[in-house]
Structure formats: structure tokens, C-alpha cells
Biopython code that builds the backbone (N, CA, C, O; Angstrom):
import numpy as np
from Bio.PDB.StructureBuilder import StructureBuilder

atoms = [
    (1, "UNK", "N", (81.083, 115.617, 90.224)),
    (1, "UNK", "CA", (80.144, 116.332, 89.373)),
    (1, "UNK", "C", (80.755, 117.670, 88.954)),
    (1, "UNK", "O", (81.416, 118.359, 89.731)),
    (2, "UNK", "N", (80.477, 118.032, 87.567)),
    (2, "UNK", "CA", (80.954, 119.315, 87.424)),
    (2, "UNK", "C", (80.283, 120.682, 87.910)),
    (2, "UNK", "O", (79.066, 120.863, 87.915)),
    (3, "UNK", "N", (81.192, 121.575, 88.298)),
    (3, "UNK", "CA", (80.686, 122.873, 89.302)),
    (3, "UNK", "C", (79.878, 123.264, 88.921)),
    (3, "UNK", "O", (78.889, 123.377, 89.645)),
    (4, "UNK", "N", (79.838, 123.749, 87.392)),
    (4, "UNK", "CA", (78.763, 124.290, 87.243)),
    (4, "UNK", "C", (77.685, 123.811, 87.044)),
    (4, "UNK", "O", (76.632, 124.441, 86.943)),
    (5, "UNK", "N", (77.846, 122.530, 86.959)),
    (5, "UNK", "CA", (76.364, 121.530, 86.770)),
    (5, "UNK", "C", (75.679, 121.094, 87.838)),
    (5, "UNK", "O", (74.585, 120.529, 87.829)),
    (6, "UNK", "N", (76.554, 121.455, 89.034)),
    (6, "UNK", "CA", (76.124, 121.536, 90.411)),
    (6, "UNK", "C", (75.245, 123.141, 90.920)),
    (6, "UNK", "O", (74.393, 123.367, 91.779)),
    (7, "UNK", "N", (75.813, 123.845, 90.112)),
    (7, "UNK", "CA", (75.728, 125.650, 89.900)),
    (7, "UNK", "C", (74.136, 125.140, 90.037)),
    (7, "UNK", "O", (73.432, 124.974, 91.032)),
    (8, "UNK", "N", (73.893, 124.976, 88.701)),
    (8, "UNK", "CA", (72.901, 124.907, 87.991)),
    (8, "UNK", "C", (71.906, 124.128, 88.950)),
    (8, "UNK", "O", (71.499, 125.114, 89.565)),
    (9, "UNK", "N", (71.466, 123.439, 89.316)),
    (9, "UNK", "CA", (70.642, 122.569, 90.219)),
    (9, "UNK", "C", (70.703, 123.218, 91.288)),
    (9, "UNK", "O", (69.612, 122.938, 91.785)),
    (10, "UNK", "N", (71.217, 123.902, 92.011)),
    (10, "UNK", "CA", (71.623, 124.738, 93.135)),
    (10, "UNK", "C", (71.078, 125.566, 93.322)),
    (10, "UNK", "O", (70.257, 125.817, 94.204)),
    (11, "UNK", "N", (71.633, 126.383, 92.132)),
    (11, "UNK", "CA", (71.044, 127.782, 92.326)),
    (11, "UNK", "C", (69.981, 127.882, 91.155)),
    (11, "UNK", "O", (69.911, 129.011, 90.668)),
    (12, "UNK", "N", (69.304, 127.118, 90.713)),
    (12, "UNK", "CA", (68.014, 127.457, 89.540)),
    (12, "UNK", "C", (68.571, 128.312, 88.722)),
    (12, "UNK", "O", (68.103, 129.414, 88.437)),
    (13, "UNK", "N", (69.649, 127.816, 88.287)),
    (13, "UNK", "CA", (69.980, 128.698, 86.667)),
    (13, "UNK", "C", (69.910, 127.579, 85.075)),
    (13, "UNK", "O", (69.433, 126.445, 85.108)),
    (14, "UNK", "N", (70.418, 128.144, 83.962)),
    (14, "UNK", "CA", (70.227, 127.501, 82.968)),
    (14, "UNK", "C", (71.945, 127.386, 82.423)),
    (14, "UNK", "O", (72.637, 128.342, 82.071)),
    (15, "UNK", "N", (72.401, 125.812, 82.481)),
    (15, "UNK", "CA", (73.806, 125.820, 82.350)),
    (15, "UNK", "C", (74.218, 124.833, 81.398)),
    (15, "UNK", "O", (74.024, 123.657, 81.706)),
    (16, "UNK", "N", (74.826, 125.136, 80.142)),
    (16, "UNK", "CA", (75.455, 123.851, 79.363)),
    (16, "UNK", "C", (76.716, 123.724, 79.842)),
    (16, "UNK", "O", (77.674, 124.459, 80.084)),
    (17, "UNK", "N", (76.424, 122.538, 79.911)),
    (17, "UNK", "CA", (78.360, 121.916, 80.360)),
    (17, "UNK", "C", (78.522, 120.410, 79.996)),
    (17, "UNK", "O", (77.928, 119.396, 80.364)),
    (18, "UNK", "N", (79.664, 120.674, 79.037)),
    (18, "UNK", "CA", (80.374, 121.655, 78.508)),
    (18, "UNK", "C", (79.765, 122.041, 77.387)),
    (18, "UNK", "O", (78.767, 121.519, 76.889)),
    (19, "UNK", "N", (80.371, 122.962, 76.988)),
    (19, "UNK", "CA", (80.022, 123.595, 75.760)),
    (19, "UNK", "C", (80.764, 123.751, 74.528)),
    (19, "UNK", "O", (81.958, 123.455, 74.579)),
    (20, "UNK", "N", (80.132, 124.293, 73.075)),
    (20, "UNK", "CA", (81.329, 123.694, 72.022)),
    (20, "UNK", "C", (80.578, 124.766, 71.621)),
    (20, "UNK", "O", (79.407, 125.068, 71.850)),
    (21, "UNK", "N", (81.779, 125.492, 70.737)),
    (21, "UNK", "CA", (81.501, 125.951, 69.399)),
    (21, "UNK", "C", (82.171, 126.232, 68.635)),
    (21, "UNK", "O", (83.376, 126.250, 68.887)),
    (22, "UNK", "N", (81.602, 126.640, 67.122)),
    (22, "UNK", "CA", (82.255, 126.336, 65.829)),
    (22, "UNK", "C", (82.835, 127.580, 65.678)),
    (22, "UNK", "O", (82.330, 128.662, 65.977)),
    (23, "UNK", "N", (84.015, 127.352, 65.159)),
    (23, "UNK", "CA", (85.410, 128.508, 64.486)),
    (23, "UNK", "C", (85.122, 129.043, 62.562)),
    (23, "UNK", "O", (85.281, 128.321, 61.577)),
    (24, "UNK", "N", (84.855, 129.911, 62.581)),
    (24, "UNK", "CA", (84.488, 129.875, 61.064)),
    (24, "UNK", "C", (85.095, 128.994, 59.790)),
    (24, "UNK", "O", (84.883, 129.178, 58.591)),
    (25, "UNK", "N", (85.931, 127.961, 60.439)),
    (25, "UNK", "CA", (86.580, 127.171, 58.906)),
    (25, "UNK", "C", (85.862, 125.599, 59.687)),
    (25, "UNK", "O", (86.124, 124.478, 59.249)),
    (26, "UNK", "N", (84.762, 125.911, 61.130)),
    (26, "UNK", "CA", (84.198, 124.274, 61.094)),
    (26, "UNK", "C", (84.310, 123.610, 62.556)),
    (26, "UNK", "O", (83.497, 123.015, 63.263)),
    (27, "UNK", "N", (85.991, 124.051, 62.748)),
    (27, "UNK", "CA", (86.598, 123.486, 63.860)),
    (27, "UNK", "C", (85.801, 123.673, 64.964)),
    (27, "UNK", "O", (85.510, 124.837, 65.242)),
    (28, "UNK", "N", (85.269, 122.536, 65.844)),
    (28, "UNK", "CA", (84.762, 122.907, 67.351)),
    (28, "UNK", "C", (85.812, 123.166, 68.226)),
    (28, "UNK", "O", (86.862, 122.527, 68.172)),
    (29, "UNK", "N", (85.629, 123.962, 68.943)),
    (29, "UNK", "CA", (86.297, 124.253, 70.143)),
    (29, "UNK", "C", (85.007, 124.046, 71.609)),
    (29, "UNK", "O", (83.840, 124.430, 71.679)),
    (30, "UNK", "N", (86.051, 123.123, 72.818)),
    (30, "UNK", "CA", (85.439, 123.068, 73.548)),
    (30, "UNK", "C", (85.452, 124.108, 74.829)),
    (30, "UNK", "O", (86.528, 124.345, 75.377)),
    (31, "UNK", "N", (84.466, 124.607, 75.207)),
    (31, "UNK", "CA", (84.596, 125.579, 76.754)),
    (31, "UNK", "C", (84.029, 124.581, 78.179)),
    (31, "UNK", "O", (83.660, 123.419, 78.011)),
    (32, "UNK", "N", (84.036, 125.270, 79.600)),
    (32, "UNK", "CA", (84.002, 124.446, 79.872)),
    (32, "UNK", "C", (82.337, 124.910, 80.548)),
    (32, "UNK", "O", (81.874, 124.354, 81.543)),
    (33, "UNK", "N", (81.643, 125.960, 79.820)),
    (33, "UNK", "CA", (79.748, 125.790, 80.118)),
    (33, "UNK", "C", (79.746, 127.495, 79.876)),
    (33, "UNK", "O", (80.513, 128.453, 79.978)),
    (34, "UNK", "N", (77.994, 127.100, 79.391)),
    (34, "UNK", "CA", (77.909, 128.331, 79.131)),
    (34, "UNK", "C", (76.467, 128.445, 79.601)),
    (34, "UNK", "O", (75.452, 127.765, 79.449)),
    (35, "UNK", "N", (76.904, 130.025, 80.484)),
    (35, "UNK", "CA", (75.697, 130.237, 81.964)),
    (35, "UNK", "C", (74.377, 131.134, 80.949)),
    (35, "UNK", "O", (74.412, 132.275, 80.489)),
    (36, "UNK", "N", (73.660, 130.438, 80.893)),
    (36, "UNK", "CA", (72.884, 131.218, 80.275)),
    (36, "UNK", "C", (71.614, 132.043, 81.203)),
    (36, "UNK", "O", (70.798, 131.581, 82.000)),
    (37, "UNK", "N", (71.878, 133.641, 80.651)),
    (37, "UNK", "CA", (70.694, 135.019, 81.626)),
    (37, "UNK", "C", (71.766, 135.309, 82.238)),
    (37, "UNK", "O", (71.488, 135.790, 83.336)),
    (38, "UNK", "N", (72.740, 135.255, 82.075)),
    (38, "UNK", "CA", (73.980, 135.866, 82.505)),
    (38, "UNK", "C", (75.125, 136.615, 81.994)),
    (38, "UNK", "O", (75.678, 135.900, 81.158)),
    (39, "UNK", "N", (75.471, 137.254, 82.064)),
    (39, "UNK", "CA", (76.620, 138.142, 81.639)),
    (39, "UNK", "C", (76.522, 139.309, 80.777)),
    (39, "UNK", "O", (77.078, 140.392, 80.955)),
    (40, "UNK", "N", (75.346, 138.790, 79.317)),
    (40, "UNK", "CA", (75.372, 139.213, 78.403)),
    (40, "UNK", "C", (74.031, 138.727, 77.250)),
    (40, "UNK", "O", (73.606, 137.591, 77.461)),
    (41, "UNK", "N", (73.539, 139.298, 76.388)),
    (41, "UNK", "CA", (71.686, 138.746, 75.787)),
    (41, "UNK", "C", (72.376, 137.023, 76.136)),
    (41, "UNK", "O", (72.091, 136.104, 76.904)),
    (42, "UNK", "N", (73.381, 137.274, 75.099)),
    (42, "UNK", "CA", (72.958, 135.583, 74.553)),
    (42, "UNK", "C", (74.239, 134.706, 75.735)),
    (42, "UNK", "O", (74.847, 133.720, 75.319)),
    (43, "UNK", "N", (74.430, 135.140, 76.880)),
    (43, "UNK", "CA", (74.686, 134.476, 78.097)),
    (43, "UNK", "C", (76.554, 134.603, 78.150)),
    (43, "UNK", "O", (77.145, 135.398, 77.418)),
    (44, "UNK", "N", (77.321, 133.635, 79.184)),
    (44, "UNK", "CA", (78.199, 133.989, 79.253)),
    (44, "UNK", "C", (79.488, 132.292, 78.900)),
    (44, "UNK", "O", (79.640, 131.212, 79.471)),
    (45, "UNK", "N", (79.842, 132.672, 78.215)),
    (45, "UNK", "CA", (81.246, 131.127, 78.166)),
    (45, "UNK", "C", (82.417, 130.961, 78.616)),
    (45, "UNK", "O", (83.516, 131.451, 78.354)),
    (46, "UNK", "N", (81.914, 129.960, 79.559)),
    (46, "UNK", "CA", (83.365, 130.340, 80.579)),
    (46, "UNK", "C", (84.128, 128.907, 80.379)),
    (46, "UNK", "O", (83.693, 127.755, 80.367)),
    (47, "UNK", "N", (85.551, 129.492, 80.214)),
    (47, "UNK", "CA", (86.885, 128.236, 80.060)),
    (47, "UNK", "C", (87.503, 128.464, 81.279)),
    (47, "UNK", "O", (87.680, 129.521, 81.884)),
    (48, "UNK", "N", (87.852, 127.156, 81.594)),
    (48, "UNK", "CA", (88.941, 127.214, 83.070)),
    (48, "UNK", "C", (90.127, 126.632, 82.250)),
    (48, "UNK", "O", (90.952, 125.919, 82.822)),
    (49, "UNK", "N", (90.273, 127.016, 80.472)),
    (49, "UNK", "CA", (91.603, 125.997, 80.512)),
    (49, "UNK", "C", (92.582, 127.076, 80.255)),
    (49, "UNK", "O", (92.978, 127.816, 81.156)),
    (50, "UNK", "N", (93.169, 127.211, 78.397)),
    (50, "UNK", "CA", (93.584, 128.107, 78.148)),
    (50, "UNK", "C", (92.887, 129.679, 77.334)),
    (50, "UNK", "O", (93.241, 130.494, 76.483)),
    (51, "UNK", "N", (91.840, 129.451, 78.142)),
    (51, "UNK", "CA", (91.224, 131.069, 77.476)),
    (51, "UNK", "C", (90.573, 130.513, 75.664)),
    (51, "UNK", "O", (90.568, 129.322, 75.354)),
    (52, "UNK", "N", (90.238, 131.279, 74.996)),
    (52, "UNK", "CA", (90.076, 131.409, 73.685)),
    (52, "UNK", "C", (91.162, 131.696, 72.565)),
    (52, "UNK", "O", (90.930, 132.853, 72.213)),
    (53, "UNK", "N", (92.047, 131.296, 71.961)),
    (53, "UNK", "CA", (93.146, 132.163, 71.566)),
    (53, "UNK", "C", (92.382, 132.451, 70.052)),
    (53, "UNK", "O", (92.734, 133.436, 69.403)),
    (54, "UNK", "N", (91.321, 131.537, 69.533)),
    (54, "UNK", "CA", (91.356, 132.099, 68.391)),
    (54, "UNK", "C", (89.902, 132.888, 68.079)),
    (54, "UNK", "O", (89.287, 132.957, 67.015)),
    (55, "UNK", "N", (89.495, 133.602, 69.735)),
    (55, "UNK", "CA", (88.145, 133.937, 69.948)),
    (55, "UNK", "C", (87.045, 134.031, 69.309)),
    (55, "UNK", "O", (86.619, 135.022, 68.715)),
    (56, "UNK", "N", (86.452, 132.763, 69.445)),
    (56, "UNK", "CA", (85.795, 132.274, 69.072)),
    (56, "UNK", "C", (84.699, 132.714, 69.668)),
    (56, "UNK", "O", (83.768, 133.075, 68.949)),
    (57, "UNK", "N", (84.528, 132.802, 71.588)),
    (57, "UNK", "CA", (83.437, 132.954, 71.873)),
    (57, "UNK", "C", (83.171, 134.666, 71.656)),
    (57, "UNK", "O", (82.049, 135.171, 71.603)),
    (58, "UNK", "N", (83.925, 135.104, 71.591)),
    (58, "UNK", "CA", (83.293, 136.521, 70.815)),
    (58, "UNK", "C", (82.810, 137.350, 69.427)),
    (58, "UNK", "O", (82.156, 138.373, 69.221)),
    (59, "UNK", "N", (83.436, 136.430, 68.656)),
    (59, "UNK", "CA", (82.996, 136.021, 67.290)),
    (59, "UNK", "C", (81.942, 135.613, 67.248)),
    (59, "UNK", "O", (81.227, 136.045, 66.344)),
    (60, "UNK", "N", (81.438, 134.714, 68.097)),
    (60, "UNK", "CA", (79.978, 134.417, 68.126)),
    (60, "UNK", "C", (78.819, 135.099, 68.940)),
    (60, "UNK", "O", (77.649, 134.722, 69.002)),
    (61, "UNK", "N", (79.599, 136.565, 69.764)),
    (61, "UNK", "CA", (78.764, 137.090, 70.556)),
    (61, "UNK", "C", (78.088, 136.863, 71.572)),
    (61, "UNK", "O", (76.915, 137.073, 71.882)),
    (62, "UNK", "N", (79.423, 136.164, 72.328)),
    (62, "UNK", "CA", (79.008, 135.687, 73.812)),
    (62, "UNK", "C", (79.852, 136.997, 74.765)),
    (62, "UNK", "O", (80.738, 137.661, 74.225)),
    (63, "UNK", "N", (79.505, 137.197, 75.973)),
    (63, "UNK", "CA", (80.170, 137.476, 76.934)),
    (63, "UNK", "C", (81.313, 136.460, 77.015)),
    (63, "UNK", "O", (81.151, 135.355, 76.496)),
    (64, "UNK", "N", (82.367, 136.743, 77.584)),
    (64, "UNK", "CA", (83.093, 135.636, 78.261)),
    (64, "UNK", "C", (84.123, 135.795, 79.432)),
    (64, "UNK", "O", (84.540, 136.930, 79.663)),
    (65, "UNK", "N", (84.597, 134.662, 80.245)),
    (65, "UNK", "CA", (85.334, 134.557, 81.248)),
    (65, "UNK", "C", (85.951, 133.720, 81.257)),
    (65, "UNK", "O", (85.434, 132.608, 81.152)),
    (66, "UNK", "N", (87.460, 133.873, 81.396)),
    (66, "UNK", "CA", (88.427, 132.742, 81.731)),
    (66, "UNK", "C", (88.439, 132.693, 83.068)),
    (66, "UNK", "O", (88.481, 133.781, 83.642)),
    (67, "UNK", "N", (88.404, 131.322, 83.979)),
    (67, "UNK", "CA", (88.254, 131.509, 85.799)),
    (67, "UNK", "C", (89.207, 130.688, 86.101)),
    (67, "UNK", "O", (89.624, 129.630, 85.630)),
    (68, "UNK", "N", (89.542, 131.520, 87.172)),
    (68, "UNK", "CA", (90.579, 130.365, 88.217)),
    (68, "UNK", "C", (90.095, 129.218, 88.428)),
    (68, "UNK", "O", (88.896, 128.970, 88.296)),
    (69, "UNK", "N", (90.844, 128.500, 88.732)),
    (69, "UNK", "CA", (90.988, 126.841, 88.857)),
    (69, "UNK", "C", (90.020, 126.807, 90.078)),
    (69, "UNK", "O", (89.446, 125.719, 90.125)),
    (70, "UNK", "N", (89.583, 127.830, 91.288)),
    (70, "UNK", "CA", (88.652, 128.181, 92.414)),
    (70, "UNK", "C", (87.475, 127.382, 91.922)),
    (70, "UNK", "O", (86.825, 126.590, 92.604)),
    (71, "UNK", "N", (87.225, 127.767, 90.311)),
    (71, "UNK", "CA", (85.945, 127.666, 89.926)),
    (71, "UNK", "C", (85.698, 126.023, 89.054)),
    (71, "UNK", "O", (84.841, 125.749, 88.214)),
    (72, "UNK", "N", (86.557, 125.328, 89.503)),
    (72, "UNK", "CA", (86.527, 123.674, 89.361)),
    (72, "UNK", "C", (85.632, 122.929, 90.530)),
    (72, "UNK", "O", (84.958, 121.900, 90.572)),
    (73, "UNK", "N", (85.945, 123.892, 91.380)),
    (73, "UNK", "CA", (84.717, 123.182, 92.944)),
    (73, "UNK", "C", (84.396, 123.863, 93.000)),
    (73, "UNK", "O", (85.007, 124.910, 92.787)),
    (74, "UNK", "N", (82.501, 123.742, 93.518)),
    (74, "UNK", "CA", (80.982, 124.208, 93.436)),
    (74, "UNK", "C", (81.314, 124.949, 94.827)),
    (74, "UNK", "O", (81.581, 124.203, 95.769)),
    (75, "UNK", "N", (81.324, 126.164, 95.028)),
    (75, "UNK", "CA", (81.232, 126.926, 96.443)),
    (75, "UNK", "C", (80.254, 128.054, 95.984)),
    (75, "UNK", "O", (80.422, 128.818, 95.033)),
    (76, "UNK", "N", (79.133, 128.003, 96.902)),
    (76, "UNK", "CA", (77.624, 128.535, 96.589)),
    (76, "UNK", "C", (78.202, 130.038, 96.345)),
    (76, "UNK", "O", (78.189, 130.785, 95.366)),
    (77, "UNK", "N", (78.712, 130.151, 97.663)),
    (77, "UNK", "CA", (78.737, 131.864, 97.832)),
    (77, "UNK", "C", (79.608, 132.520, 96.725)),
    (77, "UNK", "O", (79.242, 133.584, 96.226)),
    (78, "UNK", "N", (80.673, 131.951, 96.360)),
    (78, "UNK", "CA", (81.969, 132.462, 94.990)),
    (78, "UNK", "C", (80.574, 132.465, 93.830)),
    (78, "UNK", "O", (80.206, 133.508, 93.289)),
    (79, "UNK", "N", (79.864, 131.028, 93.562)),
    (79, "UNK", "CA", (79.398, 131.681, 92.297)),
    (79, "UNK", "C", (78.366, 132.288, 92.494)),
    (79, "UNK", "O", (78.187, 133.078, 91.567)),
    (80, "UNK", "N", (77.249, 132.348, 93.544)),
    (80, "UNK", "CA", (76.523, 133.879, 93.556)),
    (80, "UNK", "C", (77.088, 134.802, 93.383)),
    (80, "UNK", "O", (76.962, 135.337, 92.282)),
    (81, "UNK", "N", (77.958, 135.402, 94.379)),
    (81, "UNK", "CA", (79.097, 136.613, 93.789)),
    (81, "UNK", "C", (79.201, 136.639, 92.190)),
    (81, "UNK", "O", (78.931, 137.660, 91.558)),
    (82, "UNK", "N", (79.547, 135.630, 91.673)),
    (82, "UNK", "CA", (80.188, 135.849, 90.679)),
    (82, "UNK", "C", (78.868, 136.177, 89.365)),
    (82, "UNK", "O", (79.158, 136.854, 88.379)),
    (83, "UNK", "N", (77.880, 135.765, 89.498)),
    (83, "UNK", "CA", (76.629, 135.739, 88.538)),
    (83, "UNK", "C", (76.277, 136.804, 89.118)),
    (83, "UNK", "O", (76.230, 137.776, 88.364)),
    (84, "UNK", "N", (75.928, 137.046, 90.506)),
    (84, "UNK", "CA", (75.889, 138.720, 90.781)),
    (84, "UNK", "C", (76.763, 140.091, 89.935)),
    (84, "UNK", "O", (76.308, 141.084, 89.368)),
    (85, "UNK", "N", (77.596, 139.817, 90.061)),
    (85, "UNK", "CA", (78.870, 140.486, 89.575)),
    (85, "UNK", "C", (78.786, 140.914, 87.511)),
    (85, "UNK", "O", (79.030, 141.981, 86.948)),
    (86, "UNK", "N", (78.357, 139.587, 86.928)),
    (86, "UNK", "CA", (77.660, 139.412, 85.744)),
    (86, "UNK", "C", (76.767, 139.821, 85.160)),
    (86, "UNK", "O", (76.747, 140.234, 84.001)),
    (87, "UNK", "N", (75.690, 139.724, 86.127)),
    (87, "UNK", "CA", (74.445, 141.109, 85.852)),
    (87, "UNK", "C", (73.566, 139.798, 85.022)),
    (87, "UNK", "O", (74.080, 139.011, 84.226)),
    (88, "UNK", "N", (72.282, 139.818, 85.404)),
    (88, "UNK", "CA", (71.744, 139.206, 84.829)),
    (88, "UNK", "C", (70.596, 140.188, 83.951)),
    (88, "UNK", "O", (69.968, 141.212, 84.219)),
    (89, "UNK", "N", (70.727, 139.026, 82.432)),
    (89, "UNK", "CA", (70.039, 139.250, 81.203)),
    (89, "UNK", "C", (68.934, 138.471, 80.889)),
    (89, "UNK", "O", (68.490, 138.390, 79.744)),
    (90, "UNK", "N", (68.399, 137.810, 81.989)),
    (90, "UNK", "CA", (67.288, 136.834, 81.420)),
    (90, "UNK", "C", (65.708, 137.621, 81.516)),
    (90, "UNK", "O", (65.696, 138.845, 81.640)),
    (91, "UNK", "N", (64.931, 137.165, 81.477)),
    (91, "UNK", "CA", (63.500, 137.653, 81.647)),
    (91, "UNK", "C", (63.461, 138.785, 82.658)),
    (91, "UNK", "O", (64.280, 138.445, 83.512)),
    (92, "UNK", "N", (62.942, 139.943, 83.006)),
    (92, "UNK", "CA", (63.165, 140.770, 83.954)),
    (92, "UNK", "C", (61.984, 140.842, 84.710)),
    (92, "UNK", "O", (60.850, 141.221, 84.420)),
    (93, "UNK", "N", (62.595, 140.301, 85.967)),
    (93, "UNK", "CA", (61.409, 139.857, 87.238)),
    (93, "UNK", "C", (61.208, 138.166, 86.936)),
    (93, "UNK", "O", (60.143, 137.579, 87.124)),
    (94, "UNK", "N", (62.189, 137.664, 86.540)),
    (94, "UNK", "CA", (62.530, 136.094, 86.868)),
    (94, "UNK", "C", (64.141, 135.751, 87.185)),
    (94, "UNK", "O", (64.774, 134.732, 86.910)),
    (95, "UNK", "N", (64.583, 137.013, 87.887)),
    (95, "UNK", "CA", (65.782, 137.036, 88.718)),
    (95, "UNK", "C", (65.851, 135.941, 89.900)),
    (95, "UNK", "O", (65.095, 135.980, 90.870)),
    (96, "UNK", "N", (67.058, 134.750, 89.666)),
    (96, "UNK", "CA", (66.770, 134.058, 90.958)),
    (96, "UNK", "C", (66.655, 135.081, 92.477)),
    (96, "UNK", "O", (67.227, 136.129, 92.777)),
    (97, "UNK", "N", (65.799, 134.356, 93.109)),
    (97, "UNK", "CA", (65.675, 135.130, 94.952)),
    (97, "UNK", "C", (67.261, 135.470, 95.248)),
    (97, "UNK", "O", (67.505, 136.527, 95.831)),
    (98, "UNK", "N", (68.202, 134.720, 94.912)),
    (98, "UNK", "CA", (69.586, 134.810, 95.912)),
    (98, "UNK", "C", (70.532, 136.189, 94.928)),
    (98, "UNK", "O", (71.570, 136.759, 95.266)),
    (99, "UNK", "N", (69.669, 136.398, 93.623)),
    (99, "UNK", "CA", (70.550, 137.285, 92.679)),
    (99, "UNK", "C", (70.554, 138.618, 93.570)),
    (99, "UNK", "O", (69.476, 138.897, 94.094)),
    (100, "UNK", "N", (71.608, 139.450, 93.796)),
    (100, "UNK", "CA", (71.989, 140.632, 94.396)),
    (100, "UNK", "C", (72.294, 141.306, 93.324)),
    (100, "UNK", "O", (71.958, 142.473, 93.525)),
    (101, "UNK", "N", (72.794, 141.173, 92.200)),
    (101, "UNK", "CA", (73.125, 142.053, 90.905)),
    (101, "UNK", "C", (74.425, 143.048, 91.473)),
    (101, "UNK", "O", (74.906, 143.993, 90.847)),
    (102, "UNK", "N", (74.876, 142.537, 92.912)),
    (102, "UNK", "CA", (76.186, 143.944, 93.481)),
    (102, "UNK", "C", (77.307, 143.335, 92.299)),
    (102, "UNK", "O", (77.146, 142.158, 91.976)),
    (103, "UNK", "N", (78.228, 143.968, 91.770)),
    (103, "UNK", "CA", (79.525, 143.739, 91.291)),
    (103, "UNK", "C", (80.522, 143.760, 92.457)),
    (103, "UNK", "O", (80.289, 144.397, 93.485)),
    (104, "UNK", "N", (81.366, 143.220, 92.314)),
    (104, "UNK", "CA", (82.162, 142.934, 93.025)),
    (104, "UNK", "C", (83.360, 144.560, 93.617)),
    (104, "UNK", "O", (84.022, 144.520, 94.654)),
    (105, "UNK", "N", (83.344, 145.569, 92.829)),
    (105, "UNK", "CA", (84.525, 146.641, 92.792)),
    (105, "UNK", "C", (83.046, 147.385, 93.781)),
    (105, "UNK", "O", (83.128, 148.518, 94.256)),
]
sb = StructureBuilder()
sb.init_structure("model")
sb.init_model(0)
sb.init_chain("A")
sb.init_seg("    ")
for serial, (resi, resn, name, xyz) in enumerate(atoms, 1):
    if name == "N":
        sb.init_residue(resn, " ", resi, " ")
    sb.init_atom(name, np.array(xyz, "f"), 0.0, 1.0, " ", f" {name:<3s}", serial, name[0])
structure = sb.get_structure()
């Protein structure tokens, strides 16, 4: 199963995986999910492959993250940390129970 689609059922978040979007001449590009109430308003798109080169997901006004290969297997505590770390943007006072909001530094 994919991690973050495991994320998602786990930890009660809202997760597309995978995810696609369009390059202004059409082209889809695929990511590999996008965490939504996370990172940023309109959520966060994260690739585990080669990044964005023709950034796309910021063109479209996403947050984003390229992740270590760590983040191919579902380990609870890495992605709390890590959605902690992200800061959540969703409804305020519909923070999951396990969200700490600490950053990591």
C-alpha cells in the first residue's frame, strides 16, 4: 500500500495519491500525493522522484517537498513529525489529536 495512503487512514488526514498536475502548455506531470491542511492554504505536493524541474507545483501554488526514499514506508512517528513540522492550514480547531505543530529545528 502506498505510505501515504496508509498516512491517511492512520492518522485522519486528507491525501491524494498520486497526484497530477497540469504544466501551462497541458502536459500532466505526476507527484507522488498531495497532503491536504498541510503545509500551506491549498496543501502540500510531495515527489519522492526527481523533484519538479519545470515547477509546476509552485506555479500552481502549492507548498512543496521533495522526500527521502524514508518516506516510501508508512512509519507513524517520521510522518507526524513531519506534518507537525508543516504546520497545519486546515479548519482551526479541527487539528488532528496527535498534531504537535513543533518544527523540527
Amino acid at each position: 500500500m502506498h505510505a501515504w495512503t496508509q498516512a491517511a487512514a492512520d492518522l485522519g488526514i486528507r491525501v491524494v495519491a498520486p497526484f497530477s498536475l497540469a504544466t501551462e502548455t497541458g502536459e500532466e506531470v505526476l507527484f507522488e500525493a498531495h497532503i491536504l491542511d498541510f503545509g500551506g492554504p491549498k496543501g502540500i505536493v510531495v515527489s519522492n522522484k526527481d523533484g519538479d524541474p519545470r515547477g509546476v507545483r509552485r506555479a500552481n501554488g502549492f507548498y512543496w517537498s521533495d522526500l527521502y526514499p524514508d518516506y516510501r514506508k508508512y512509519d507513524r512517528q517520521l510522518f507526524i513529525d513531519t506534518l507537525s513540522d508543516w504546520r497545519w492550514f486546515g479548519e482551526k480547531g479541527k487539528e488532528p489529536s496527535w498534531y504537535t505543530g513543533k518544527p523540527w529545528s
